[in-house]
PLY file of the C-alpha trace (Angstrom):
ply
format ascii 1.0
element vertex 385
property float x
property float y
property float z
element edge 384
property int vertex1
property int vertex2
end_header
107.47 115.90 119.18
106.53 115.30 122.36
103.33 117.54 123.00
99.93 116.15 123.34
97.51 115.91 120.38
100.56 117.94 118.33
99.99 115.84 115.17
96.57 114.64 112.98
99.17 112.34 111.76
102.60 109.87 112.41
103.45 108.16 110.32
106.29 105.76 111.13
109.01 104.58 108.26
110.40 107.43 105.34
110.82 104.61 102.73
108.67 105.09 99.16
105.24 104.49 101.41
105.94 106.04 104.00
107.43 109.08 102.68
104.34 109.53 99.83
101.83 108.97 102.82
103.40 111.78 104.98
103.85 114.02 101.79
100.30 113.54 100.78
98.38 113.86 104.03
100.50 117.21 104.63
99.15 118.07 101.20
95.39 117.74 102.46
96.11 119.96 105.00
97.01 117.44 107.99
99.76 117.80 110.52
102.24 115.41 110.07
105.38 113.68 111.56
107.53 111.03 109.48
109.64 109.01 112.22
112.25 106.46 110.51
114.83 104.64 112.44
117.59 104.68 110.09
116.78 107.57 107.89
114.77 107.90 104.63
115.65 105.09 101.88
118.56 104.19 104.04
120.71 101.16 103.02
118.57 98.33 105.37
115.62 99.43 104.24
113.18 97.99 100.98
113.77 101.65 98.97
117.12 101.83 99.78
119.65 101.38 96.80
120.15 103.70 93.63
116.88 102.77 90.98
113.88 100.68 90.76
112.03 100.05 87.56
108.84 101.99 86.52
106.78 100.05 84.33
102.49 99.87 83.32
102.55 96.08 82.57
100.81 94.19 85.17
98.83 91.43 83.43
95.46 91.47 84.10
95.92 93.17 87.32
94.53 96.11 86.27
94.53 98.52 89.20
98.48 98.18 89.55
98.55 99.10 85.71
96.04 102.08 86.79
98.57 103.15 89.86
101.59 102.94 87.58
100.42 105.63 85.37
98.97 107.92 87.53
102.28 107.30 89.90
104.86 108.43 87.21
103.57 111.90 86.62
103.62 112.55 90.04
107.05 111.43 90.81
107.99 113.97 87.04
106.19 116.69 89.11
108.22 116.28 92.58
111.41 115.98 90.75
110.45 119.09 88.64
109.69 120.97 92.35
112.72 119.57 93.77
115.21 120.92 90.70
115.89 117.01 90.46
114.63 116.08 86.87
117.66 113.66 86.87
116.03 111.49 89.60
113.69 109.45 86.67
115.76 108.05 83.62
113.44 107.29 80.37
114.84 104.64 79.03
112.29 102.47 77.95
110.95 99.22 79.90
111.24 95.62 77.81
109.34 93.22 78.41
110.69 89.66 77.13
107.75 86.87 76.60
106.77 83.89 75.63
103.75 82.14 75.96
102.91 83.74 79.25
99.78 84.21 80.13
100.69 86.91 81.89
102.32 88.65 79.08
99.44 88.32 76.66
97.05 89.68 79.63
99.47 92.91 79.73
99.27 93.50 76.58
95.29 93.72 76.50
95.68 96.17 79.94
98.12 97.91 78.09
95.98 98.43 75.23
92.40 99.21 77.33
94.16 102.05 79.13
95.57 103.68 76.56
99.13 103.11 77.02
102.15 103.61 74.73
103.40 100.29 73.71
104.95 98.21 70.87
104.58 94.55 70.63
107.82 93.16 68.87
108.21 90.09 66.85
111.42 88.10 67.18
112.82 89.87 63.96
112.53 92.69 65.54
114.01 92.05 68.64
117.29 90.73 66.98
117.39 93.94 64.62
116.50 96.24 67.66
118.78 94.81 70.60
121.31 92.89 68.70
123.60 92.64 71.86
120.96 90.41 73.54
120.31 86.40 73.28
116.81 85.82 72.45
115.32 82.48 72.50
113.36 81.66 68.83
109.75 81.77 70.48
111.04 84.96 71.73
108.15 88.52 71.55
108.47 91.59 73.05
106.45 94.41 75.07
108.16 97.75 74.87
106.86 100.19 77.13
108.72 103.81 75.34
107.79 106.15 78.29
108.98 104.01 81.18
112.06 103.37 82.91
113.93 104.18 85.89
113.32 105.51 89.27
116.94 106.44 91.14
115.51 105.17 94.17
117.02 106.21 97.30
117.87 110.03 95.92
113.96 109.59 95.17
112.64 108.86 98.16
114.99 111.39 99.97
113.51 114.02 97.38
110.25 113.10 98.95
111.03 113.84 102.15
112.95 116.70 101.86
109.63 118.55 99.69
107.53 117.03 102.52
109.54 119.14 104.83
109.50 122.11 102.86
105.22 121.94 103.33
105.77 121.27 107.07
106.43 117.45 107.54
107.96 117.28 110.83
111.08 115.13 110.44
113.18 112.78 112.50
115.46 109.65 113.04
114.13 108.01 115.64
113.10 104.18 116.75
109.46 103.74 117.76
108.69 101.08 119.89
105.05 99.40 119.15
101.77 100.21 121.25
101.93 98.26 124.44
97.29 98.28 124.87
96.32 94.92 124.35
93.59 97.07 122.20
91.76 100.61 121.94
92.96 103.86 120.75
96.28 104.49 120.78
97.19 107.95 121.51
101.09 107.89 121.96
103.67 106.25 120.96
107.40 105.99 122.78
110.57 105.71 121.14
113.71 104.12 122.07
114.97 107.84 122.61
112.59 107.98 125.24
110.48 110.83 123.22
106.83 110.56 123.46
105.22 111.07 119.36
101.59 112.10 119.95
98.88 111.87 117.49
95.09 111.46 116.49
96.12 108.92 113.99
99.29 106.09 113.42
100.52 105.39 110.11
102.69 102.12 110.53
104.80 102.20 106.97
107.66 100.10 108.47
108.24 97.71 105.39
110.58 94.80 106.57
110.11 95.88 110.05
106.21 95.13 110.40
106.56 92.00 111.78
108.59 92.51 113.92
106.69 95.96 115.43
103.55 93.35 115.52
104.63 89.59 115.75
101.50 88.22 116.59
99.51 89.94 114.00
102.09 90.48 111.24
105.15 87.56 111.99
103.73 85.20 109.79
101.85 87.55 107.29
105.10 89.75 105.86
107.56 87.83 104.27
110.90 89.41 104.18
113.15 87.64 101.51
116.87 87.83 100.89
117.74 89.82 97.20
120.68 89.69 95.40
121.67 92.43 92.84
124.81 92.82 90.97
126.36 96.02 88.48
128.78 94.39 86.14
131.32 96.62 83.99
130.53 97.17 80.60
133.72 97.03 78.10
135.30 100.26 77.64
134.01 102.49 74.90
131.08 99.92 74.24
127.53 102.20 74.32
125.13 98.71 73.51
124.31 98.49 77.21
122.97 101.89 77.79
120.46 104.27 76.75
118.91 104.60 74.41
120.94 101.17 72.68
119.89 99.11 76.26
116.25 99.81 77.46
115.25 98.11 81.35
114.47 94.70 80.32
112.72 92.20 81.88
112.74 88.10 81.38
109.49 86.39 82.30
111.32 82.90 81.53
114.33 83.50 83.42
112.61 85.56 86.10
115.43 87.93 86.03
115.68 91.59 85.18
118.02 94.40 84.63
118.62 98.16 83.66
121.44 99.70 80.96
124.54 101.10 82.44
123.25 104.12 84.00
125.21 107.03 85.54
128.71 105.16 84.80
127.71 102.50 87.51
127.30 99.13 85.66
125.16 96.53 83.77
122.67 95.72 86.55
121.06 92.47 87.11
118.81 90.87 89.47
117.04 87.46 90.19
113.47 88.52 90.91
112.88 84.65 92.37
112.17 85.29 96.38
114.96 84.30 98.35
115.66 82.95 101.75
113.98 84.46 104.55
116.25 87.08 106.44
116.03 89.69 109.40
116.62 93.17 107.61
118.80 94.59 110.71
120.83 90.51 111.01
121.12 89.47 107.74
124.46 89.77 105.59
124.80 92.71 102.92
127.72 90.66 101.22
126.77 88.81 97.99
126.63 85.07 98.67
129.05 83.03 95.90
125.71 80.76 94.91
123.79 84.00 93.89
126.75 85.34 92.29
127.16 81.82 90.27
123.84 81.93 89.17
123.25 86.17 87.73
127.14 85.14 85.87
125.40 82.53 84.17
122.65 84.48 83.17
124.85 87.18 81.80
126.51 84.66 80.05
123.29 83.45 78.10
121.43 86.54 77.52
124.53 89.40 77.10
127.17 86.93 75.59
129.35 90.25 75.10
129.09 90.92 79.00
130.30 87.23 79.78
133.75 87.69 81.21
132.24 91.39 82.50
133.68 92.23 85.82
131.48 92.72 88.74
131.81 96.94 89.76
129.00 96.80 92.99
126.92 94.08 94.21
123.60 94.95 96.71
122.00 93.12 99.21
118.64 94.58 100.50
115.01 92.99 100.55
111.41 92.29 99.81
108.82 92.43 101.61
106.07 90.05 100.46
102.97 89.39 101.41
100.96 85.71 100.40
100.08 86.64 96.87
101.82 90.38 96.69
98.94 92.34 97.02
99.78 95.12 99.61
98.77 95.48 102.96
96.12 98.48 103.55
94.43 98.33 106.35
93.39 99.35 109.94
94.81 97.10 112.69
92.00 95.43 114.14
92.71 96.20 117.51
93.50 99.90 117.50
90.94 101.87 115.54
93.33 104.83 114.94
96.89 102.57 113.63
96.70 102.09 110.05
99.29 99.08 108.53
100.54 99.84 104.94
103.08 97.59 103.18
103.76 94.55 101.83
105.84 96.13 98.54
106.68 92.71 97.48
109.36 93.91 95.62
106.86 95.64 92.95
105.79 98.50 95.06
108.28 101.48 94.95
106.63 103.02 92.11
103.35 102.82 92.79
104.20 105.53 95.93
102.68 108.63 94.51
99.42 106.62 93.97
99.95 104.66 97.52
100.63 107.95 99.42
97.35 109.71 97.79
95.16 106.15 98.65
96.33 105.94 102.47
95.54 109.44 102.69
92.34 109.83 101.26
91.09 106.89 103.39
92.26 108.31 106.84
91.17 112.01 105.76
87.87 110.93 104.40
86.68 107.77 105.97
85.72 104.81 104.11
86.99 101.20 103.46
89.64 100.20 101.30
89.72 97.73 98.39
89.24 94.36 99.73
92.74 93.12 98.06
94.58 95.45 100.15
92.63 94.12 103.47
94.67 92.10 106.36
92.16 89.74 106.00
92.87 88.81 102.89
96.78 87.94 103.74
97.43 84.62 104.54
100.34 82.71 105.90
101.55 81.01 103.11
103.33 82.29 100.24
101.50 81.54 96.67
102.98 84.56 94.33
100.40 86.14 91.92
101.72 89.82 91.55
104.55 90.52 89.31
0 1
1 2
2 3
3 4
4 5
5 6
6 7
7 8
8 9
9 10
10 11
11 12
12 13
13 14
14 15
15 16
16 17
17 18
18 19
19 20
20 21
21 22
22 23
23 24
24 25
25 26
26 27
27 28
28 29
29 30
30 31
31 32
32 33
33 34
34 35
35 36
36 37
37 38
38 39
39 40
40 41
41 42
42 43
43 44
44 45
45 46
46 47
47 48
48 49
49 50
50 51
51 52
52 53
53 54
54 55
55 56
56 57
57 58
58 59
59 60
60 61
61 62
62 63
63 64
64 65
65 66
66 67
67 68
68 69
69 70
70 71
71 72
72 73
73 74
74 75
75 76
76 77
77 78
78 79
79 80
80 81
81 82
82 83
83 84
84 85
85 86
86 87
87 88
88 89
89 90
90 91
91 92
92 93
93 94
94 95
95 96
96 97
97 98
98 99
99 100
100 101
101 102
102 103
103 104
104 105
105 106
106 107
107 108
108 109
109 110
110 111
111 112
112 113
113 114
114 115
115 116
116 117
117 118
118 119
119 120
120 121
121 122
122 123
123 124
124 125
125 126
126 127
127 128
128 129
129 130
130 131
131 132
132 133
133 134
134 135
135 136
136 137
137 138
138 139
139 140
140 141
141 142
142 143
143 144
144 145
145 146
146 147
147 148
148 149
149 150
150 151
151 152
152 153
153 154
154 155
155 156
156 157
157 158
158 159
159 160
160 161
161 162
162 163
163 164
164 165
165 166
166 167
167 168
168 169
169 170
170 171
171 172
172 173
173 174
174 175
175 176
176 177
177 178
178 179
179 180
180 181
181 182
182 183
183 184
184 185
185 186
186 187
187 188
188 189
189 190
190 191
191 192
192 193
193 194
194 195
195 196
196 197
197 198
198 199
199 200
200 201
201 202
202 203
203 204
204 205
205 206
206 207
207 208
208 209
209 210
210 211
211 212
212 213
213 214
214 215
215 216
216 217
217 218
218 219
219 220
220 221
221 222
222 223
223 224
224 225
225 226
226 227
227 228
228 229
229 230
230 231
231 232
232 233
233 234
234 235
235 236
236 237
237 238
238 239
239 240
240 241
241 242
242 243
243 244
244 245
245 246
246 247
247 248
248 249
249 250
250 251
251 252
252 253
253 254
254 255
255 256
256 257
257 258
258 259
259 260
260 261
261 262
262 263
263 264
264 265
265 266
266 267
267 268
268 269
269 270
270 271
271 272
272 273
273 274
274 275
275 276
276 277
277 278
278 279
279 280
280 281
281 282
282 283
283 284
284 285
285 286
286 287
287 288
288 289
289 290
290 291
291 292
292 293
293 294
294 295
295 296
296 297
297 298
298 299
299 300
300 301
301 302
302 303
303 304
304 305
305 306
306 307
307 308
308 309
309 310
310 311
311 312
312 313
313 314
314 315
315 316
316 317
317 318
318 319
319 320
320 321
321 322
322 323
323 324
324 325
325 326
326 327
327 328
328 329
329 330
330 331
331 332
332 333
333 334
334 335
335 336
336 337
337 338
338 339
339 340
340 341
341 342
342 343
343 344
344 345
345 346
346 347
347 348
348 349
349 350
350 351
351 352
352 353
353 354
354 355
355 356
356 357
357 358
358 359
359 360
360 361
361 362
362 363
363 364
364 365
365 366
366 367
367 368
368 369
369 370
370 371
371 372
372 373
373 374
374 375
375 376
376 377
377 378
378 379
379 380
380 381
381 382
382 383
383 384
């Protein structure tokens, strides 16, 4: 990797972005290295851990609804390549409401784009899922063709049918452009290898700000997120599919997936935690956050109240202001594209990412002002679920 002008592309970070970005430029014809310094999905990193949630309900945010459904196909077809059909579980998404805005606006997105979708009453819900608490204002969104991504088997899937087109692959830590501004046409890593390229693809997740503190230290958020699998009785089939769909609570701000692959009830708090270093912080569960997702259980799954805890995850977001992503040429260096800010929505939305980022350094033009640096700010005020 160290010969001059041997790539059209780098692209730095093998998580769900950076992965899709490398896969999909290769695609177009480009030559392409993928450079991660702990390995694709590995455990520090944003897509690291076993599934995320695929899901078209995005409240009036239409173009995430839009990505969503072109994204899932495409992940189908790479699995389908890859022999890995396994990788995406159908198991329904629910969506739990009330009088959410947001929830009414997803079911008008739903509707305009043509998605498959039921809108349950509370009868329903009780007669459907009698193994969950509902409260009596209680409605429901059920997405039937949704479900589950197996996340870091997914993203390694990527990567290894990137390869297989001629993605150049390698574990290695880049260190960031040292010109105060310019083209950049190398990069060194900590290896002391020299990665040469016409273009930079920066797809670092957590790791942005700290590549470019003064332009990204205050603009990426990186939160602390708790997750814990607790056992399900023995025998008992309620809590997975088809009996348990992926839920999620728009009260509670908590969400969950059935008992898939013999690996527990999974719950999370979707509420941003503290904010962490993703190579310092802890990867033990803290006793508060544990105190809190037993409670939960407790209220919504009565029957998983005394449930024993089988794995608990620590891992990430990585938010920008309002969750938007970040898509976007660095102002200083013409040639070094930044792309993240998954704000703990954006793993399936990679297919459609990957195709975007690559269409707009293959073809020219300017992306959607939402994506644009200028447009993230330095304080948090969440409008992206």
């Amino acid at each position: 990797m160290s010969q001059p002008n041997n790539y059209d592309v780098a692209v730095i970070g093998a998580g769900v972005f950076g992965a899709w970005t490398a896969y999909s430029l290769r695609k177009s014809g480009a030559r392409v290295a993928l450079v991660d310094a702990y390995g694709p999905a590995n455990a520090r990193a944003s897509s690291g851990g076993e599934s995320r949630i695929i899901r078209m309900g995005y409240g009036p945010d239409d173009v995430y609804t839009n990505w969503s459904m072109r994204a899932l196909p495409k992940w189908k077809e790479l699995f389908a390549q890859a022999q890995r059909p396994e990788l995406f579980k159908q198991t329904g998404v629910l969506w739990v409401a009330h009088n959410e805005s947001y929830a009414f606006a997803s079911v008008a997105a739903l509707a305009k784009a043509g998605i498959s979708f039921e809108k349950l009453t509370i009868a329903e819900l009780r007669q459907r899922y009698p193994q969950i608490a509902f409260d009596d204002d209680s409605w429901g969104i059920f997405e039937p063709e949704s479900g589950v991504l197996m996340a870091r088997r997914a993203v390694q899937a990527v990567v290894e049918q990137a390869e297989k087109l001629g993605v150049e692959y390698r574990t290695d830590a880049v260190v960031a452009p040292s010109l105060p501004s310019g083209r950049v046409s190398t990069l060194q890593t900590t290896s002391a290898s020299t990665i040469s390229a016409k273009t930079f693809v920066f797809a670092c997740g957590s790791w942005l700000g700290k590549l470019f503190p003064g332009l990204l230290g205050n603009r990426i958020f990186t939160s602390r997120q708790e997750v814990f699998f607790f056992g399900v009785p023995p025998g008992d089939r309620r809590f997975e599919p088809p009996a348990m769909p992926t839920w999620l609570q728009l009260r509670d701000e908590f969400y969950g997936m059935p008992d898939l692959e013999g690996r527990g009830f999974k719950i999370a708090n979707d509420r941003h935690g503290p904010p962490v270093d993703p190579d310092g912080q802890s990867r033990i569960a803290s006793p508060s956050a544990f105190a809190i997702a037993r409670q939960f259980l407790a209220r919504r799954f009565p029957a998983l109240k005394n449930a024993p805890v089988v794995e608990t995850r620590v891992c990430q977001y990585e938010n920008t202001s309002n969750g938007d992503f970040l898509i976007d040429k660095h102002p200083a260096h013409e040639n070094i594209w930044l792309v993240g800010g998954g704000s703990g929505h954006g793993f399936k939305h990679g297919p459609s990412l990957g195709e975007y980022v690559a269409t707009c350094i293959t073809q020219g033009g300017a992306t959607d002002p939402r994506f644009s640096l200028a447009t993230k700010q330095t304080t948090q005020k969440r409008a992206i679920l």
